[in-house]
C-alpha positions as CSV (number, residue, x, y, z in Angstrom):
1,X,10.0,2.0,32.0
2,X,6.8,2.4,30.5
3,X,7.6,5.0,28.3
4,X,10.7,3.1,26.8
5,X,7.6,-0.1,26.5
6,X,5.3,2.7,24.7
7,X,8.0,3.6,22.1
8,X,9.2,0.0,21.4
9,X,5.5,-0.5,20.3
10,X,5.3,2.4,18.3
11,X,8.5,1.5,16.5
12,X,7.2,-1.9,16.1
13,X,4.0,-0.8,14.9
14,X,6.0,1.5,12.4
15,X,7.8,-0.9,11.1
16,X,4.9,-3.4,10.5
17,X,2.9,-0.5,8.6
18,X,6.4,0.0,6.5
19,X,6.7,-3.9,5.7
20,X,2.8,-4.3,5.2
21,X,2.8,-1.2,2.6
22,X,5.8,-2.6,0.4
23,X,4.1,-5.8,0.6
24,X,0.8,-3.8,-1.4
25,X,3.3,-1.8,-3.6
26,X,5.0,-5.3,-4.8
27,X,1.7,-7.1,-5.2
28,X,0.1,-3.8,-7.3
29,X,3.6,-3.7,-9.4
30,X,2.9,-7.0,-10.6
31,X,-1.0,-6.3,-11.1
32,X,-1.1,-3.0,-13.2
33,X,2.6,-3.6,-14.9
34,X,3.1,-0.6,-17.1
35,X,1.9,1.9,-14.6
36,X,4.2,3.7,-11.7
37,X,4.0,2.9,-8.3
38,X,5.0,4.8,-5.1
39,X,5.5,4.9,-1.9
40,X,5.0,7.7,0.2
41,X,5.2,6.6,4.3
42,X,1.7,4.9,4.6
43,X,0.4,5.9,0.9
44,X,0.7,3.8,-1.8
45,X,0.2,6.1,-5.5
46,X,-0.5,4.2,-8.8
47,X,0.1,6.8,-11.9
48,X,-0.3,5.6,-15.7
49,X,-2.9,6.6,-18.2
50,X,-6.0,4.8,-18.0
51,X,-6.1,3.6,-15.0
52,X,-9.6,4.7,-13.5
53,X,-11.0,2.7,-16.6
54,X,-8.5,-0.3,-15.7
55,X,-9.7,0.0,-11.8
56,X,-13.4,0.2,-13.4
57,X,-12.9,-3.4,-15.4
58,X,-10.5,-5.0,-13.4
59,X,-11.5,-7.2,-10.7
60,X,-8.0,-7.7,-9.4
61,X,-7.8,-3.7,-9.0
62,X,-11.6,-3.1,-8.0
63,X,-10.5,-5.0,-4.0
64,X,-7.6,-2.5,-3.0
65,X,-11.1,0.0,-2.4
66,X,-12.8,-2.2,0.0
67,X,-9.7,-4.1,1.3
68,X,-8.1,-1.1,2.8
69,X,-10.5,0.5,5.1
C-alpha cells in the first residue's frame, strides 16, 4: 500500500514539473519571439543569435536566472 502511495506521488510530482516547465516555455515564447525554444524533460533551451546580449539588456529575461533556483 505504501508503495502504490509513493508512486502516485511521484507521478503527480512528474506531472506537475511537466505542466510547470510548459508553462515557462510558453511564457519565454512570447518573451524572446524570434528565438527557438525547447523542451527537454525538466530543461527548458532558448537558441537564436544574440541572445546573451538580449539576456544582458532585458529585464524581462535577466529573472529566469534567479527565479529558478
Amino acid at each position: 500500500m505504501m508503495g502504490e502511495l509513493i508512486k502516485r506521488g511521484e507521478a503527480l510530482a512528474r506531472e506537475c514539473r511537466r505542466q510547470r516547465v510548459q508553462a515557462l516555455a510558453q511564457q519565454l515564447r512570447e518573451i524572446v519571439g524570434s528565438a527557438a525554444v525547447e523542451v527537454e524533460e525538466a530543461r527548458v533551451l532558448v537558441r537564436g543569435r544574440g541572445m546573451v546580449k538580449r539576456w544582458l539588456i532585458d529585464p524581462s529575461l535577466r529573472f529566469l536566472r534567479g527565479g529558478l533556483r
